[in-house]
C-alpha positions as CSV (number, residue, x, y, z in Angstrom):
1,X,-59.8,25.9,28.7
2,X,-59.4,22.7,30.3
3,X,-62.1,20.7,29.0
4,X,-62.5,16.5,29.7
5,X,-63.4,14.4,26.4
6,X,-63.1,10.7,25.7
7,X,-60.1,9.4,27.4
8,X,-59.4,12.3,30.1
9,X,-58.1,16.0,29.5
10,X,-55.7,16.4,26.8
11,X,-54.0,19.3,25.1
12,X,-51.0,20.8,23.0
13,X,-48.0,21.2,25.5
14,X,-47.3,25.0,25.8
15,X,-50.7,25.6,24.4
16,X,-53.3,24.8,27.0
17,X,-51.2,22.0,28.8
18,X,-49.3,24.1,31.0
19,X,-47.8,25.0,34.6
20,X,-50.9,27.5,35.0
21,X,-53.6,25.0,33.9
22,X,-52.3,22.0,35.9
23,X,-52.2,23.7,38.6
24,X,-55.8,24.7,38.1
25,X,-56.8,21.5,38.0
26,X,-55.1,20.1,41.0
27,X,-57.0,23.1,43.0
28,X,-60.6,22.2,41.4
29,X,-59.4,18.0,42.5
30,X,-59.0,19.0,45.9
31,X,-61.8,21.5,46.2
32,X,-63.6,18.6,44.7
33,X,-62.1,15.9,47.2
34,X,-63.0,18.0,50.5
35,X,-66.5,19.0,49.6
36,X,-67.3,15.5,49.2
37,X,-65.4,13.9,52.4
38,X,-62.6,12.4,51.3
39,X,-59.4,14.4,50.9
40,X,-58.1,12.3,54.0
41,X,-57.8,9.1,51.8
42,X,-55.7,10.9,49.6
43,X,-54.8,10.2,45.7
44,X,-52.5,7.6,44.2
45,X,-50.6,9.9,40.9
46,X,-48.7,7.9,38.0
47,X,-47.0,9.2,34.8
48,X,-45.8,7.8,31.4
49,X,-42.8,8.8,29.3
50,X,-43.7,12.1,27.8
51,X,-42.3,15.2,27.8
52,X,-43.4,17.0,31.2
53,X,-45.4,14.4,32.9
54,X,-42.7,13.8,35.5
55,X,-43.1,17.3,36.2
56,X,-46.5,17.7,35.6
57,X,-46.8,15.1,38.8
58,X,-44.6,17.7,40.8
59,X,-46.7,20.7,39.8
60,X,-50.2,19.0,40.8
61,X,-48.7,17.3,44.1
62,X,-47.3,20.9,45.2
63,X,-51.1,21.9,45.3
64,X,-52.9,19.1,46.6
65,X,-49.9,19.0,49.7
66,X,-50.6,23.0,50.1
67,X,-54.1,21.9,50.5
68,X,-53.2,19.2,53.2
69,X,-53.9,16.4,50.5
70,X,-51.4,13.4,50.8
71,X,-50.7,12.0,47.2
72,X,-49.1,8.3,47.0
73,X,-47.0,9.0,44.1
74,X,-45.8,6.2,42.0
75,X,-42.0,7.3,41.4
76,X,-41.0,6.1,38.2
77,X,-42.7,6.1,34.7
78,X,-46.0,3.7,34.5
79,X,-48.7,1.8,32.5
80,X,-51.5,3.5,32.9
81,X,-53.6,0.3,34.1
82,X,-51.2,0.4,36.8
83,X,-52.8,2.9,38.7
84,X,-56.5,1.9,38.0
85,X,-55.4,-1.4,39.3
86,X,-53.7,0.7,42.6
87,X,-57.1,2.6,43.1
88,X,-59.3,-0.3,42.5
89,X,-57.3,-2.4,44.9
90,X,-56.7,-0.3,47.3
91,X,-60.0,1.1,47.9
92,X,-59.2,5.1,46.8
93,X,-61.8,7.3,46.1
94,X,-59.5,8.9,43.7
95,X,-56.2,8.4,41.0
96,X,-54.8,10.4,38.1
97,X,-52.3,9.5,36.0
98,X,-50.4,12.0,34.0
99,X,-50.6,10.5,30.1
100,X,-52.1,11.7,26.7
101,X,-51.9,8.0,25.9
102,X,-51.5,7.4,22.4
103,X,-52.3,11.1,21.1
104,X,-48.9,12.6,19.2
105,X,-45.8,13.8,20.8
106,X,-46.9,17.5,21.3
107,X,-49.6,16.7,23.3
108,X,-49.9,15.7,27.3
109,X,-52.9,15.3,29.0
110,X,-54.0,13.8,32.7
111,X,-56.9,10.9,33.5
112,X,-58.4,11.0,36.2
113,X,-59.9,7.8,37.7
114,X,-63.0,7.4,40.2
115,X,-63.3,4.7,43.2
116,X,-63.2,1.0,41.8
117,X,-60.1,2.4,39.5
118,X,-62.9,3.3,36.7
119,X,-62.5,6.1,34.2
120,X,-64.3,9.5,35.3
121,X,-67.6,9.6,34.0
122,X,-69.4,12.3,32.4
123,X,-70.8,13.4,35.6
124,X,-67.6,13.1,37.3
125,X,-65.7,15.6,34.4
126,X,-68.7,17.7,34.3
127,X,-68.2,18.0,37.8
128,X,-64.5,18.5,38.0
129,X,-64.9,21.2,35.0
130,X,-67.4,23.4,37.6
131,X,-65.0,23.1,40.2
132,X,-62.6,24.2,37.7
133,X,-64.4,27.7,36.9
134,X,-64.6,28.6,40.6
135,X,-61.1,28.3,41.2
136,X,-59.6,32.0,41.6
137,X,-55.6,31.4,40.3
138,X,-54.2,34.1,42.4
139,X,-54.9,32.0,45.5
140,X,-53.7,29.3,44.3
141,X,-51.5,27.8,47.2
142,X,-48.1,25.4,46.6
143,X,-46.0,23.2,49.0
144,X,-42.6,22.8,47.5
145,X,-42.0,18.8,47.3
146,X,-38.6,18.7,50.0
147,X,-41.4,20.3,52.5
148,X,-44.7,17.9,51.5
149,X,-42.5,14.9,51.8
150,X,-41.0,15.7,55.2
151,X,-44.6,16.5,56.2
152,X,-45.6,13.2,54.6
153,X,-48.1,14.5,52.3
154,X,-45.9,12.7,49.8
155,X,-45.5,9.4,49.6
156,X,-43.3,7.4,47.5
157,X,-43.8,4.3,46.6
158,X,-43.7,1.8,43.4
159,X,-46.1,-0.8,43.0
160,X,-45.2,-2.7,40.0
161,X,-44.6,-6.1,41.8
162,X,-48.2,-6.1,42.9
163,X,-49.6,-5.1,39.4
164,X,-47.4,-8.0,37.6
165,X,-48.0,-10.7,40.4
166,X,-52.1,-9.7,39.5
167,X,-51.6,-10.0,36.2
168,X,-50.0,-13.8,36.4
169,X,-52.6,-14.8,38.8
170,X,-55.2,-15.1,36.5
171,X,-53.1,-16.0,33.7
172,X,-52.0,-19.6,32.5
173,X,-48.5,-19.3,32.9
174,X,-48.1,-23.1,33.2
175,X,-49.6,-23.4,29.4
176,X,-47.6,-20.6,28.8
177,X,-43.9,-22.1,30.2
178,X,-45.0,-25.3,28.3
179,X,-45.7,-23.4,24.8
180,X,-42.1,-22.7,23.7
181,X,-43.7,-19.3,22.1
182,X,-41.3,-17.1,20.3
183,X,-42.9,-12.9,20.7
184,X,-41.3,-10.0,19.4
185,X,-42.5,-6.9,21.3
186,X,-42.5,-3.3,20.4
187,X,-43.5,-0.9,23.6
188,X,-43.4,1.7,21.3
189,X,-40.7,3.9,23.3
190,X,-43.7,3.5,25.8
191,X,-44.4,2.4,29.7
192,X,-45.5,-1.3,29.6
193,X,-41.7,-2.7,28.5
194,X,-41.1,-3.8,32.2
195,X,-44.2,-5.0,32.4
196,X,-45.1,-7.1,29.9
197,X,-41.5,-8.4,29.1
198,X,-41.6,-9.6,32.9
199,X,-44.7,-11.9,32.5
200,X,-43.3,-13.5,29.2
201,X,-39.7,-14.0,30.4
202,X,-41.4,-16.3,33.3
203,X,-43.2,-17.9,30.8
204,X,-40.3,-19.1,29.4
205,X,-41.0,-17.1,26.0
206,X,-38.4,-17.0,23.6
207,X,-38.7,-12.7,23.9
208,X,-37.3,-9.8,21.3
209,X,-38.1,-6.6,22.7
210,X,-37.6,-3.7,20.4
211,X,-38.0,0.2,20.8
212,X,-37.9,-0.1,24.3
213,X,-35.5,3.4,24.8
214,X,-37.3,6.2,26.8
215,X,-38.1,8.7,23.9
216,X,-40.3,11.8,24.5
217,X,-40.9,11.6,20.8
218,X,-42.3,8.1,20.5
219,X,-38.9,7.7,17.9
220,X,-40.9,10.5,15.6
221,X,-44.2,8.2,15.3
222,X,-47.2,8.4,17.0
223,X,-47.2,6.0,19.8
224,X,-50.6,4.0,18.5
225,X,-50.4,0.4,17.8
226,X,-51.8,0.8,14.0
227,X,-50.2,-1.4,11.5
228,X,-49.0,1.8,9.7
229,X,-46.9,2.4,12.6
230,X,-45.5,-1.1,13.4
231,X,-43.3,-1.7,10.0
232,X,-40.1,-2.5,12.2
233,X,-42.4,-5.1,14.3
234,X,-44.0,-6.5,11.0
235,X,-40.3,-7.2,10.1
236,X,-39.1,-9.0,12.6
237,X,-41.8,-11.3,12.4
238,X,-41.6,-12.2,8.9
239,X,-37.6,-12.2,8.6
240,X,-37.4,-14.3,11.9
241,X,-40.6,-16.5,11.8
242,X,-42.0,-15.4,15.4
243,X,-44.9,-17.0,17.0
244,X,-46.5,-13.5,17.2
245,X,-45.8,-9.6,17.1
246,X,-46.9,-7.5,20.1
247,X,-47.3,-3.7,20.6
248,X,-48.4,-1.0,23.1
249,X,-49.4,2.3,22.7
250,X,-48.1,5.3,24.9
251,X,-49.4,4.5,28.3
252,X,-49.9,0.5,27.6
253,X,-53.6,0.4,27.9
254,X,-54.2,-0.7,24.3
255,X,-52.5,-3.0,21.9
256,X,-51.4,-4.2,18.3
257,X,-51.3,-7.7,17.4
258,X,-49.5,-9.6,14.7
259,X,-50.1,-13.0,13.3
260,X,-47.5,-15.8,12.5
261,X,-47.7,-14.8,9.1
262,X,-47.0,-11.1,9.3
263,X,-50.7,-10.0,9.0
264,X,-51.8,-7.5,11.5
265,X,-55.0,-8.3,13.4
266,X,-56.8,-5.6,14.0
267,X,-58.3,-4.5,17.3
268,X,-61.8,-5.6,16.5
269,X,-59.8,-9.2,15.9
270,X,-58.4,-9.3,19.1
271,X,-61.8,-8.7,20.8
272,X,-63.3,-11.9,18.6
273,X,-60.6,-13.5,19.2
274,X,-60.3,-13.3,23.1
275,X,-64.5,-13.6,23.4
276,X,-64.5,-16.5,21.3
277,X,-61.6,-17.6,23.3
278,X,-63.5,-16.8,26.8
279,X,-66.4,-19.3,25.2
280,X,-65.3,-21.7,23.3
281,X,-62.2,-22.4,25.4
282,X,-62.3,-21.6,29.1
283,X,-65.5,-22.5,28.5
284,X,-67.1,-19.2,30.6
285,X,-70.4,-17.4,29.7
286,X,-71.6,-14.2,30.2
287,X,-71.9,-11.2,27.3
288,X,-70.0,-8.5,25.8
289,X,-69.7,-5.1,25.4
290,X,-68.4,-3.2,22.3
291,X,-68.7,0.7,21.8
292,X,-70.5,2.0,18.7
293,X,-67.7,1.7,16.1
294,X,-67.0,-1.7,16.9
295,X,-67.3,-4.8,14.8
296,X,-70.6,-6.7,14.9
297,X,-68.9,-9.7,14.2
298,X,-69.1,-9.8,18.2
299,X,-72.7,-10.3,17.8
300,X,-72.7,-13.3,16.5
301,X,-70.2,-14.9,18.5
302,X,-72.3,-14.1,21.1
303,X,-75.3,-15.6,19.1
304,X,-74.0,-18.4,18.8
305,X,-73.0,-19.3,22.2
306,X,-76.2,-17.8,23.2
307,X,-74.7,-14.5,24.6
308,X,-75.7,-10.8,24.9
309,X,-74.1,-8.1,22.9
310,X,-74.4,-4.4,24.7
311,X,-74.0,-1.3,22.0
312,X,-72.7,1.6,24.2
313,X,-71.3,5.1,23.2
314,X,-67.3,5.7,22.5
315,X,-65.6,6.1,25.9
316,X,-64.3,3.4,27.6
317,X,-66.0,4.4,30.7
318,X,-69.2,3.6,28.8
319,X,-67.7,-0.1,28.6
320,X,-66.6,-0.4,31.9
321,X,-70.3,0.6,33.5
322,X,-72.2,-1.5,31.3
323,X,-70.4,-4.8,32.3
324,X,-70.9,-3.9,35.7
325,X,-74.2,-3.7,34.8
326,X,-75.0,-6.7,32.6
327,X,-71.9,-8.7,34.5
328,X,-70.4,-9.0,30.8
329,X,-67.0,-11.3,30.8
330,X,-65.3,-8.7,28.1
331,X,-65.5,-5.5,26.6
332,X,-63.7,-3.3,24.1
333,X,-63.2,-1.1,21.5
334,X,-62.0,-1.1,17.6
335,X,-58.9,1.4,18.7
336,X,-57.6,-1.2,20.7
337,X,-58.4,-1.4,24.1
338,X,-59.9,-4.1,25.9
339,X,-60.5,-5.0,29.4
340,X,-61.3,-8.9,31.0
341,X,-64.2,-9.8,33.7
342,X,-62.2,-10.0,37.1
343,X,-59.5,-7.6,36.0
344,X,-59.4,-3.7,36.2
345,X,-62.8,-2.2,35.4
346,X,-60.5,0.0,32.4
347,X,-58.2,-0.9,29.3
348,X,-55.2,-2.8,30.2
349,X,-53.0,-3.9,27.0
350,X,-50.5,-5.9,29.0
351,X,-52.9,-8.0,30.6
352,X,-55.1,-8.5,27.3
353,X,-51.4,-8.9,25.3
354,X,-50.9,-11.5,28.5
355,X,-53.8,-13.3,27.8
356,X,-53.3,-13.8,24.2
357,X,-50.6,-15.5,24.8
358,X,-52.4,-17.9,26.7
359,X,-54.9,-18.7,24.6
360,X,-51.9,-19.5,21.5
361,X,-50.1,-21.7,24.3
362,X,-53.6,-23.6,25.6
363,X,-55.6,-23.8,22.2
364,X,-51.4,-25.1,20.5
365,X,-53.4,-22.7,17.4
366,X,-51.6,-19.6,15.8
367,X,-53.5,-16.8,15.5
368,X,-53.9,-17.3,11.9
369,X,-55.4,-20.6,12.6
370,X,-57.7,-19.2,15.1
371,X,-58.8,-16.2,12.9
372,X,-59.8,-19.0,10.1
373,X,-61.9,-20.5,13.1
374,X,-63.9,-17.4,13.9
375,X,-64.9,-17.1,10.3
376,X,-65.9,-20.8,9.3
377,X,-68.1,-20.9,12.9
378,X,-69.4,-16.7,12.9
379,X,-69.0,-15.6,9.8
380,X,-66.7,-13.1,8.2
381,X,-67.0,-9.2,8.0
382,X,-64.6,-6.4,6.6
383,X,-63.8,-3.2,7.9
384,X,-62.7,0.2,5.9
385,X,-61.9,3.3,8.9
386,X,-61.0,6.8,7.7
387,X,-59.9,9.9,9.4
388,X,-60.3,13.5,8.4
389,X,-59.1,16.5,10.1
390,X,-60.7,20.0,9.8
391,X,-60.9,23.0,11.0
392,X,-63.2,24.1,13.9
393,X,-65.7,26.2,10.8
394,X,-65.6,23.0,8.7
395,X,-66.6,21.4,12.0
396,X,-69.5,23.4,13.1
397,X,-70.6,23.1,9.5
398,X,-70.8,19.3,9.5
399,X,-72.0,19.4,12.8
400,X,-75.2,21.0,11.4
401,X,-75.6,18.9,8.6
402,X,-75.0,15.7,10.5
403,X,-77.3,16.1,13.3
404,X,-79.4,19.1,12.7
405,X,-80.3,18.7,9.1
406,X,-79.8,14.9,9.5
407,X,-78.5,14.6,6.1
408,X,-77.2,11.1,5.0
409,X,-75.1,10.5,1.4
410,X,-76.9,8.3,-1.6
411,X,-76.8,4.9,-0.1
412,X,-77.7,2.9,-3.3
413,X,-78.8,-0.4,-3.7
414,X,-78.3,-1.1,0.3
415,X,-81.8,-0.8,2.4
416,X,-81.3,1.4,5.7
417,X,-82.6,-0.5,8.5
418,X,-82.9,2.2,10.9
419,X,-79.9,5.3,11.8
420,X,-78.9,5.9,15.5
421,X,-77.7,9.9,17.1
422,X,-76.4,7.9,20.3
423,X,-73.0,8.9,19.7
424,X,-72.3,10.8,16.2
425,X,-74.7,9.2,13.2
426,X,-74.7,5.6,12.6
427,X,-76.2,3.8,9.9
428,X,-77.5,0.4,9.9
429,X,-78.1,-1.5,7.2
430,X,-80.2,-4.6,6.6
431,X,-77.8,-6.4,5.5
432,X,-76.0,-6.5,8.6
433,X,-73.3,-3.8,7.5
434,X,-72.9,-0.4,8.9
435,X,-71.2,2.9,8.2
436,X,-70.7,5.8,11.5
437,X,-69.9,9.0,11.2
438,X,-68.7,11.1,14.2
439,X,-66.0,13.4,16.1
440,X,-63.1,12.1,18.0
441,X,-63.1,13.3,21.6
442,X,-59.1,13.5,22.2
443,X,-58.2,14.8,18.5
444,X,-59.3,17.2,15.6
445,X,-60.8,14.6,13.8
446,X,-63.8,13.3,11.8
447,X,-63.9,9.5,11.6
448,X,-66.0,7.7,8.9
449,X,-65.9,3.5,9.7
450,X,-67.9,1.2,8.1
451,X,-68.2,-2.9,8.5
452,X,-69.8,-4.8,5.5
453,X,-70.0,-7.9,4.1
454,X,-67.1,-7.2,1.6
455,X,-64.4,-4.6,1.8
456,X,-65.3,-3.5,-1.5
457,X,-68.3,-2.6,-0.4
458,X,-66.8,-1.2,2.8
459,X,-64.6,1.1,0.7
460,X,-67.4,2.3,-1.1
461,X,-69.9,3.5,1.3
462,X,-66.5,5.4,3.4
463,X,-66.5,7.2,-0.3
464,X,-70.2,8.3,-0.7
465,X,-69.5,10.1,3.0
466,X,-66.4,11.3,1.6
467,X,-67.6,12.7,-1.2
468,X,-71.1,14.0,0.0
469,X,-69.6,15.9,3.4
470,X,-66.8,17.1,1.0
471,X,-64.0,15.8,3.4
């Protein structure tokens, strides 16, 4: 029952998120941890803001300290980045962090992160799910947390100095100081309030901070940085003329971004944006990486700085291991997170919300201004995204159809280039455009995104998949 998709293990609470199932999985980590040598380094555990992960913490670390496992537990709610940056810095083979990020309220879920402070793999969770069918639950053994700490298989500690102070080394916050920004910021009843409201306040922003209250139910909202979600934010910025409008999802690895003007800038403008930023600007060079719902627009930024652009699968673990491997300066993805050369090898939206408000305070541009930059030197591209849920018949249906049968709706007048199975069924069109269809891997969802030269156009081929899947 405990199965690992895109973004870690995640499930309905009381459903398959439970007492019994944690505790499963904390016996398959240490299993896991001793076979391959290093229990004795022990794990660093964090948790976010929803209902249970405190205690979630508590259940796994009664486990790993009956197994003679020390766990550095981070004692109060974090962002998720937090802990990557914690493993990566501190040299641990292992780190979880107890999050279903920005999934709804009813659900919980833990990460589980691999030396460097990287996302686990598919090896790594297909690992960790084997251990996970050996273990025998009636043996399961517990330390109650009074005895693990005196033992000092717990350790307390709270590293959120050292995550900020990181964070502001490698940010301008002299150009920031001398800006005179006004932000409005919405954690989303989320973890990265502290955080980020800590690196604006010493930049002298001028700093609203709204739905900051700890709220299991995200204030009866998803906690995902979509512009449906952010109407209070939107508000603020047009009744009180902000410089810009920030958000975080659940666990503050990804972000939501409005303009001076009220406009929301999507996630695949926030990667142009901070790329074009990266090159034009700061004047680095290097490539990018984007997953395979991303906008192309990236490609020819890239072009025409005479960059790289990298196509990888959904999963930001996919990201992460291809700029390793092609020593790319950025990568991201269209839901919205986004991680920097010589940061955390993972998403981290208070560092990329950090860094946007750089490049307003060094460039003296809005975001408005820069956006109309982008397009008169790369171009301009429009975007249509669609969910649909289903159930799991109508899913092994268009599972069939999509991949066995390969079936593809009427395309009219536009000329298929060539169609890729790398991760669902993408179609590329000569004209540049593109239109993917595939499954989410943390909810029960089909997702149908298309880029194309207009959003008319964009609109339309979303409705021939619509219409010819029957969703």
């Amino acid at each position: 029952m405990i199965k690992f998709g895109t973004g870690g293990w995640r499930a309905i609470i009381g459903d398959e998120f439970t007492k019994y199932n944690i505790q499963i999985l904390a016996k398959a980590m240490a299993d896991k941890m001793k076979t391959e040598g290093v229990a004795d380094q022990g794990i660093v555990m964090g948790y976010d803001r929803r209902f249970l992960s405190r205690e979630t913490v508590l259940w796994t670390m009664e486990v790993l300290a009956a197994e003679g496992i020390k766990t550095y537990f981070v004692r109060r709610s974090v962002p998720t980045p937090l802990v990557m940056n914690h493993v990566m810095k501190h040299g641990f083979a292992y780190g979880m962090m107890v999050t279903a990020s920005h999934n709804p309220s009813l659900y919980n879920g833990i990460k589980v992160f691999t030396a460097g402070g990287r996302d686990a793999d598919e090896v790594q969770t297909a690992s960790i799910e084997k251990y996970i069918s050996k273990v025998d639950p009636e043996n399961i053994k517990k330390m109650s947390f009074a005895a693990a700490v005196e033992k000092g298989l717990i350790i307390e500690f709270f590293p959120m100095n050292e995550y900020i102070d990181d964070i502001m080394a490698k940010i301008d916050m002299e150009a920031i100081k001398n800006a005179n920004l006004s932000v409005c910021f919405d954690p989303m009843y989320g973890v990265s309030e502290y955080a980020l409201s800590t690196i604006l306040i010493s930049g002298r922003c001028d700093l609203k901070v709204i739905n900051q209250e700890h709220d299991t139910l995200f204030g009866g909202r998803m906690p995902a940085p979509s512009e449906d979600r952010l109407v209070m934010l939107k508000s603020y910025i047009m009744d009180k003329g902000y410089d810009m409008g920030i958000a975080s999802d659940g666990d503050g690895d990804r972000l939501g971004v409005f303009d001076d003007k009220g406009h929301y800038v999507h996630a695949n403008d926030i990667l142009c944006l901070l790329y074009y930023y990266l090159l034009k600007y700061k004047g680095w060079r290097g490539p990018v990486v984007r997953n395979i719902a991303t906008t192309h627009r990236l490609d020819k930024i890239a072009e025409k700085y005479g960059q790289e652009c990298y196509e990888v699968p959904v999963g930001f673990k996919h990201i992460s291991s291809k700029m390793t491997e092609k020593n790319a300066i950025i990568g991201g993805e269209s839901s919205g997170g986004l991680t920097v050369a010589g940061h955390i090898n993972g998403k981290d939206g208070v560092y990329a919300a950090s860094l946007l408000v750089e490049m307003v305070a060094v460039t003296g541009k809005q975001l408005s201004e820069l956006m109309l930059e982008i397009g008169e030197e790369c171009g301009s591209t429009f975007m249509e995204e669609r969910d649909y849920s289903f159930s799991e018949q109508v899913k092994a249906d268009l599972m069939y159809r999509l991949f066995a049968l390969k079936e593809l709706p009427d395309m009219g007048e536009y000329e298929v280039d060539h169609v890729s199975y790398m991760d669902g069924c993408k179609v590329y069109f000569k004209n540049g455009g593109w239109v993917i269809a595939r499954f989410s891997g943390t909810e029960p969802l089909i997702r149908i995104f298309c880029e194309m030269p207009t959003q008319s156009e964009a609109v339309w081929m979303c409705d021939r998949f619509k219409e010819h899947f029957e969703l």
